[in-house]
N, C-alpha and C positions, 0 to 999 in steps of 0.2 A: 549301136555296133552289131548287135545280134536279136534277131528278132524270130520269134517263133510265135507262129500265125493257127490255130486253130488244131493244132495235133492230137490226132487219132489216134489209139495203139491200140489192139486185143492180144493175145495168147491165146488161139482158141476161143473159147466165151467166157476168157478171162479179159472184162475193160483193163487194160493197163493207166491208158492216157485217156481221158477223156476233152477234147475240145479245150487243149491246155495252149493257152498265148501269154506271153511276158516277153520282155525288152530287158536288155541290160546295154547299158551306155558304156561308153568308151572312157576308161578309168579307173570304174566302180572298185567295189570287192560288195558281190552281193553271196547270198549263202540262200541255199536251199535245203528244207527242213521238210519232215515229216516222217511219221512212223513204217515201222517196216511194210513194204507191199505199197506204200504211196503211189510209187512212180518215178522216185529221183532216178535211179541208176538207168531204169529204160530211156528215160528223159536223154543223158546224157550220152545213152547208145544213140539213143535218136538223132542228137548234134551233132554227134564226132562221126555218124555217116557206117556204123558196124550196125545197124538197123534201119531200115525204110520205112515209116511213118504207113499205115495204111490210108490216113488221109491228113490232110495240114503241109506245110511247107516252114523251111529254116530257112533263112537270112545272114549274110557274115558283112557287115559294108554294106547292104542293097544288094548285093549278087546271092541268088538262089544256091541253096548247097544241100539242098533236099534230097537229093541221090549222085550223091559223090562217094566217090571212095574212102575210107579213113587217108587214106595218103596222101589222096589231092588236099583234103581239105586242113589236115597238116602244114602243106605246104603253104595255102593259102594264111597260116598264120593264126591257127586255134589249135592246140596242143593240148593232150588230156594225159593226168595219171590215172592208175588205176587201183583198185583195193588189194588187188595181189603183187610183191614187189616182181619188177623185172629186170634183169640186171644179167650180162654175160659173166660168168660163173671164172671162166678162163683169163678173165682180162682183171688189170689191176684198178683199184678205184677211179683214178683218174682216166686211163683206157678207156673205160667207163664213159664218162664224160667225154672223153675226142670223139668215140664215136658217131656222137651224135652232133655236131656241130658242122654245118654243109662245108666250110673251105676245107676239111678233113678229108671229105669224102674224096676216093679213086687218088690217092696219094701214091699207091704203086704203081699207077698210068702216068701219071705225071712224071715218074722218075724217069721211068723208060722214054717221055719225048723231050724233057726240058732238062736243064742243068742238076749235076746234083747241087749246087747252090742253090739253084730256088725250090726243089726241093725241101731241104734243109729248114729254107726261112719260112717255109709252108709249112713244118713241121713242130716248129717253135714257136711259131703263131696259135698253133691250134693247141698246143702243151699250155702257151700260158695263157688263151681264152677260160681252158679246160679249167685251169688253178683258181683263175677269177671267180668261175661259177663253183667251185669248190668250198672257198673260203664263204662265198656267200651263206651258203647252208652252212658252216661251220664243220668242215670235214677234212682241213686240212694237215691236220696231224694223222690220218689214216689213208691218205692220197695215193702213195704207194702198196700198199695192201691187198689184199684177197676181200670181195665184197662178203666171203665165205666168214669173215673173221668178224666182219662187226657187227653190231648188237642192232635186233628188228629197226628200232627207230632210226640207227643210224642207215637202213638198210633203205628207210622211207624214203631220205633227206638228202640221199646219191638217184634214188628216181624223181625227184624234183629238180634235184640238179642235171639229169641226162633231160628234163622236159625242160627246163628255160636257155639249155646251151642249144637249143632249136630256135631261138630268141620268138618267143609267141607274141601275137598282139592280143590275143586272151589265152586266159592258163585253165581250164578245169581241174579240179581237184577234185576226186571220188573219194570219199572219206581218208584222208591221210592220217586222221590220230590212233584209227581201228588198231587196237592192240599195243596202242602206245600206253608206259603210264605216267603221273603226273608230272615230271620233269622233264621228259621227254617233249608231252605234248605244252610245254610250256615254251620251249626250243622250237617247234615247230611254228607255233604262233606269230614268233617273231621271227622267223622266215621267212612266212608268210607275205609278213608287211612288210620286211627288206624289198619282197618282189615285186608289191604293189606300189613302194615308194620310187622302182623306177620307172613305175610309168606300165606296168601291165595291168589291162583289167581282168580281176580274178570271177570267178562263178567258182564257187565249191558245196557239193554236199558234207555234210558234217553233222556226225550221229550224235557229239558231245557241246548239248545245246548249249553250255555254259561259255566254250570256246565260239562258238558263231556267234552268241548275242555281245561277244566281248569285240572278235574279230570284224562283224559285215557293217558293212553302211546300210544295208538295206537289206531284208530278209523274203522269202517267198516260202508259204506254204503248203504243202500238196497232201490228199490226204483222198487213199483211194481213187488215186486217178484222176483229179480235181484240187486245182487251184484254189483254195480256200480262203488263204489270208496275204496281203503283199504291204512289206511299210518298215519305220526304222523297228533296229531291234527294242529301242522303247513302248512302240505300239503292239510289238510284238510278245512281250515278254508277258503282260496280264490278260490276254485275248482270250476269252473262254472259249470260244472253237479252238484254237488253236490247243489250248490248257486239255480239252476235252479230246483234241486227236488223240494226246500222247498219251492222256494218264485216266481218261473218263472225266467225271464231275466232281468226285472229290479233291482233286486239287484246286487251288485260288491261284497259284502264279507259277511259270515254268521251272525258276529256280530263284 
């Protein structure tokens, strides 16, 4: 489903990316791991099209998306969060969520050329899409609310919910648990897999290794720029490169 072919990155004569290729299939939930400075978050500027690769090429389906826009390539069906929440301040949780759902979109043009019945049924369409994506993440007793009022994690779990009411056929996730704590990120997890079990394939980075070796089917390692390690999170979890990105040689096992 998504393939990335030989990707270059610098910062100046800082290597970001070095000659990094991986595939993820249609379905998966794979996780991408590695310590700070690796590469993940470039990587996934790389995909989502808010950076140009100085050399390599992305793939979504067989069609090149190597210098697309963030929005085309949106469109096309690969949807990202990010590590800072985003969320209109003015609108209510659920607002929230219509906004981002395309039958929503230009509902005041609509009113002006067609009935206000259909209208209407435009209207309530998109309220109760909104409501469905709502209760998935669990946020339906805050639905009407100020995103002002509720608590970080729940503030995560309303930008997950405005990124699948874009209905993805892949989801990225930029570390979502950052700043969550244990019960939180225990709620997330199985949101997670709510999202997976309909049928989206996820790619997420995630800082809290104990949630990815629990969460992916399959893990990637990067470390400095390079693809190090790629396999289940069994193979992953006593890998001494892998053990030695994160912690040096004294440790024997990730967790």
């Amino acid at each position: 489903m998504l393939q990335i072919r030989e990707v270059f990155h610098r910062f100046g004569g800082l290597i970001a990316l070095n000659n990094v290729s991986l595939e993820i299939n249609q379905g998966e939930l794979v996780g991408l791991m590695g310590p700070n400075g690796a590469g993940k978050t470039t990587l996934f500027n790389i995909i989502t099209g808010f950076i140009s690769p100085v050399s390599g090429s992305v793939y979504l389906e067989g069609e090149e998306i190597t210098h697309l826009s963030p929005h085309v390539i949106t469109q096309k069906g690969l949807v990202r969060t990010f590590q800072d929440v985003r969320v209109f301040e003015h609108l209510t949780v659920v607002e929230n969520v219509e906004v981002a759902i395309p039958e929503g979109r230009g509902i005041g043009l609509l009113g002006g050329i067609f009935s206000t019945l259909k209208t209407k049924f435009i209207k309530e369409f998109v309220k109760e899409k909104a409501m469905e994506y709502i209760r998935m993440v669990g946020l339906s007793s805050v639905a009407e609310k100020s995103p002002d009022s509720l608590t970080f994690g729940q503030q995560r779990l309303l930008g997950i919910a405005r990124a699948i009411a874009l209905r993805p056929k892949m989801l990225l996730l930029d570390e979502p648990s950052a700043g969550l704590n244990q019960d939180e990120t225990i709620i997330l997890s199985e949101v997670i897999r709510k999202i997976h079990l309909k049928g989206v394939t996820i790619f997420i980075i995630e800082h809290d290794i104990g949630m990815l070796l629990d969460l992916a089917q399959r893990i990637i390692v990067l470390d400095r720029g390079k693809k190090i390690m790629e396999g289940t999170p069994e193979k992953i979890r006593g890998e001494k490169s892998v053990i030695e990105a994160y912690f040096g040689k004294k440790r024997k096992c990730l967790v």
